[in-house]
C-alpha positions as CSV (number, residue, x, y, z in Angstrom):
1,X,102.7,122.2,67.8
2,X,101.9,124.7,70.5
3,X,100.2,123.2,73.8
4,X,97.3,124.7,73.3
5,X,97.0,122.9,70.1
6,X,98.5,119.2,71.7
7,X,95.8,120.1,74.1
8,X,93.0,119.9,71.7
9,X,94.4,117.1,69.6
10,X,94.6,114.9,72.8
11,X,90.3,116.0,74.1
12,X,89.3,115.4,70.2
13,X,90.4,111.6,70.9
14,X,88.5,111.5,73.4
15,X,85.2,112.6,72.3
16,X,82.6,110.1,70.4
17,X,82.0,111.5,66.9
18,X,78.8,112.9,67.5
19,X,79.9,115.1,70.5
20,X,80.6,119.0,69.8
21,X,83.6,120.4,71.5
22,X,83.1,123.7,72.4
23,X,86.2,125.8,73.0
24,X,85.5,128.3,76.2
25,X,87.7,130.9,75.0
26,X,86.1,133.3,77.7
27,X,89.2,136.1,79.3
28,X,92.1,133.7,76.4
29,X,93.3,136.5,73.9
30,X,92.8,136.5,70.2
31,X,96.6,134.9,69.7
32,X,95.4,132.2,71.7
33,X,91.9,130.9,70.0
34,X,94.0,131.8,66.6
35,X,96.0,128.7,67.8
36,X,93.5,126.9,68.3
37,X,91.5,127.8,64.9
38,X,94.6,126.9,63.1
39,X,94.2,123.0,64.6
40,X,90.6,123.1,63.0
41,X,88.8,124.3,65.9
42,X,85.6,126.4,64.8
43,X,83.0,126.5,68.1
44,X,83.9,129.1,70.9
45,X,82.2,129.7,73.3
46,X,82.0,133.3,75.4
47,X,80.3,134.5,78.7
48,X,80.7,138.2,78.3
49,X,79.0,140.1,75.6
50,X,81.3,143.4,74.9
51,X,84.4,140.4,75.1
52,X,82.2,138.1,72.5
53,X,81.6,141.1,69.9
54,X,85.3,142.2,70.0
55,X,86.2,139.1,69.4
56,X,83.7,138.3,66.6
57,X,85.0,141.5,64.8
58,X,88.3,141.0,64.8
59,X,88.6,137.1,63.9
60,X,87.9,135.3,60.9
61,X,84.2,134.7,59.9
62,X,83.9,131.1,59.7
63,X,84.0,130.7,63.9
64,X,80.9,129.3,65.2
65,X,80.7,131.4,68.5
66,X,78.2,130.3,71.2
67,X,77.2,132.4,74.4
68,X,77.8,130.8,76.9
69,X,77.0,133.0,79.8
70,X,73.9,134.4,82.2
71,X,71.7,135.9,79.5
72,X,70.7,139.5,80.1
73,X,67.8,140.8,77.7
74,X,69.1,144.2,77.2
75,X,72.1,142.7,75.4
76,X,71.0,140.4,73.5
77,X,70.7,143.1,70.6
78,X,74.3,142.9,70.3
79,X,74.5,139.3,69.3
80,X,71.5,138.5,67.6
81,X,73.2,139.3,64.0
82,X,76.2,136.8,64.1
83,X,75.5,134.2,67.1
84,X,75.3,130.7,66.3
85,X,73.9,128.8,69.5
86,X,72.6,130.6,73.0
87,X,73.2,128.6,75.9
88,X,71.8,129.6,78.9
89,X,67.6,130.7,78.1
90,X,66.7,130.2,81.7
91,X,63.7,132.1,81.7
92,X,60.9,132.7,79.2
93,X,61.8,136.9,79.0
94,X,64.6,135.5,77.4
95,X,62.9,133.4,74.6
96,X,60.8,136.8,74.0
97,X,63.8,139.2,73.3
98,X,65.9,136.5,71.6
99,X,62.5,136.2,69.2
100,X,62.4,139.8,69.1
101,X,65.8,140.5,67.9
102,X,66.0,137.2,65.5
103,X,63.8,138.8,63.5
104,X,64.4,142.0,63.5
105,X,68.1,140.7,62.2
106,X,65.5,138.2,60.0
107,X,67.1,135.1,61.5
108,X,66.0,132.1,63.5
109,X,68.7,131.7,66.5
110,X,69.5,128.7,68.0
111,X,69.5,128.3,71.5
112,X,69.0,125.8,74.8
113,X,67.2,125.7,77.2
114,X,69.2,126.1,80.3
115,X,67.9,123.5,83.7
116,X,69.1,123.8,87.4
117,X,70.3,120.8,87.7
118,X,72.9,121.2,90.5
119,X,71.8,120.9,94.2
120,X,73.4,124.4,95.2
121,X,71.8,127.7,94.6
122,X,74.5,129.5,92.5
123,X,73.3,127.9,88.9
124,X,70.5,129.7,87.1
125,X,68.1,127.7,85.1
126,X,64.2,126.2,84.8
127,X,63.3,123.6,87.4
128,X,61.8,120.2,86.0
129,X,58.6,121.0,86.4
130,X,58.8,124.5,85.0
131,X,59.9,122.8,82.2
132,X,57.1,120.5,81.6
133,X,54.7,123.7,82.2
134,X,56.7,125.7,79.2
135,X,56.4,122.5,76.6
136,X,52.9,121.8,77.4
137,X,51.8,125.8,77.5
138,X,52.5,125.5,73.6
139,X,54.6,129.1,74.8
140,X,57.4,128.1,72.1
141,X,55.1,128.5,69.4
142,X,55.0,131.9,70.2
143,X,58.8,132.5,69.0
144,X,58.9,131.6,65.3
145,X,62.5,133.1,65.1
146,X,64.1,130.8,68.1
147,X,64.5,127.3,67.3
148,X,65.3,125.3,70.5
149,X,68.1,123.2,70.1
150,X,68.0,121.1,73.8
151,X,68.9,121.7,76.9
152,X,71.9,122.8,78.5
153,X,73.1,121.8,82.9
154,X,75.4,122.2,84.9
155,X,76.8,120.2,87.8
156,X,77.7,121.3,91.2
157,X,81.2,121.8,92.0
158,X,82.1,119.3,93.8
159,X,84.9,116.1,94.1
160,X,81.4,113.8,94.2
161,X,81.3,112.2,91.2
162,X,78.5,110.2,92.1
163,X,76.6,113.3,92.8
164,X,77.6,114.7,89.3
165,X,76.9,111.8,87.9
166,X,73.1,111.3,89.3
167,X,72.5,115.5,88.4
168,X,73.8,114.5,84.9
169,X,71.4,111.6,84.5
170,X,68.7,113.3,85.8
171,X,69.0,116.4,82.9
172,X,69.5,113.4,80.8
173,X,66.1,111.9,81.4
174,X,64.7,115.5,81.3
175,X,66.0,115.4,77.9
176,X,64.7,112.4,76.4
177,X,60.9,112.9,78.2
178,X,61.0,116.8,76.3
179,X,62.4,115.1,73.2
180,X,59.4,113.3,73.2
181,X,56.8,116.0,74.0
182,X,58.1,117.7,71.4
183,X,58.8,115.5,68.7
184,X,60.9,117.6,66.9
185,X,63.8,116.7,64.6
186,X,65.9,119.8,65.5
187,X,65.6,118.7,69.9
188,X,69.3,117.5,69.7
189,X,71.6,118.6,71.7
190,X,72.5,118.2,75.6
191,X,75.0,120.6,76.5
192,X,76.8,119.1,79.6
193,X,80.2,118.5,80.9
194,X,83.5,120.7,81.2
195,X,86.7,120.6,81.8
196,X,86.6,118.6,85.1
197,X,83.5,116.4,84.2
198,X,83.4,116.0,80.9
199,X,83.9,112.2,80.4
200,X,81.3,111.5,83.1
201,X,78.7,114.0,81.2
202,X,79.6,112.3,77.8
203,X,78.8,108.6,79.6
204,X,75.3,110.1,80.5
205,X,74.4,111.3,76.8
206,X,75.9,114.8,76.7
207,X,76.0,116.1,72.8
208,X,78.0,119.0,73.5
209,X,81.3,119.5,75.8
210,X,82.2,122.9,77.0
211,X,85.8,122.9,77.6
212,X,88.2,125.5,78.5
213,X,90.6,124.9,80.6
214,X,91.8,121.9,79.6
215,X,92.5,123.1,76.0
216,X,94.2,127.1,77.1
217,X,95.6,126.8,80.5
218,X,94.5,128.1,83.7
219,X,93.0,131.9,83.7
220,X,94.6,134.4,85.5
């Protein structure tokens, strides 16, 4: 068994049934998420778009991959054919093109919407209350081909795990209040947690684990 592969087999007992591990494959090589698809890994998750198609073309088909990365409209066209969940909608121009090239590819993509949860400037994302202004505009009726999925955080950086901890409850409150506005059976998921907070975002209701280097090594 390779380490990459003890690596996952070690998270996977860690994880509640209902959580999704996503594999951050993001800079790894192709031999590398190979290993990992041959332990019965199938959700990736990349950050750069020329890096995500490559990689789409030249493994096998069955790989659930998940963008994981700032979203910039003009690429979204290269995508929208074969991606299965979009992480980081942090504006509405965002919902419009991912709408627009859904359809033109006649699919509905999944995606999250992505909220600033940490208190540091560097995170993209809609505040709270922008939030509350996009559910109750009715705006996502306007996007027939994007099917929001949840909402997606992430913490600051920091050794404060009682400041992670109160950013993570706080999305996870967001959650439940937009679950509600909504009342949608498809308003599932909570993408939060990573490598270095993962358990503390799984205690606070994440869904959805994004995980990277825990399961390939450090990056270069």
């Amino acid at each position: 068994m390779s380490p990459i592969q003890s690596n996952l087999n070690t998270i996977r007992k860690t994880l509640p049934p209902l959580v999704t591990l996503v594999a951050v494959s993001k800079t790894f090589p192709n031999s590398a998420i190979l290993e990992a698809y041959e332990s019965g890994q199938r959700v990736f998750g990349e950050n750069k778009v020329q890096e995500l198609v490559a990689k789409y073309e030249e493994l096998p088909k069955d790989i659930a991959w998940h963008f994981i990365g700032h979203v910039q409209t003009n690429k979204i066209k290269y995508f929208a054919p074969f991606i299965s969940l979009v992480h980081g909608v942090d504006r509405e121009k965002v919902l419009k093109e991912l709408n627009k090239e859904a359809k033109k590819n006649n699919r509905v993509i999944d995606c999250l919407l992505q909220i600033h949860i940490a208190e540091e400037d560097t995170k993209f994302g809609f505040d709270v209350e922008e939030i509350h202004q996009l559910i109750a505009s009715k705006a996502l009726t306007d996007y027939p081909n994007v099917r929001v999925r949840g909402l997606m955080g992430m913490a600051t950086f920091t050794e404060n795990q009682e400041q992670v901890a109160r950013e993570f409850r706080g999305i996870q409150e967001l959650f439940r209040s937009v679950k509600q506005l909504l009342e949608s059976p498809d308003f599932d998921t909570l993408s939060i947690g990573m490598s270095g907070d993962y358990d503390l975002a799984i205690q606070n209701g994440s869904t959805m684990v994004r995980i990277g280097s825990a399961i390939f090594g450090a990056r270069g």
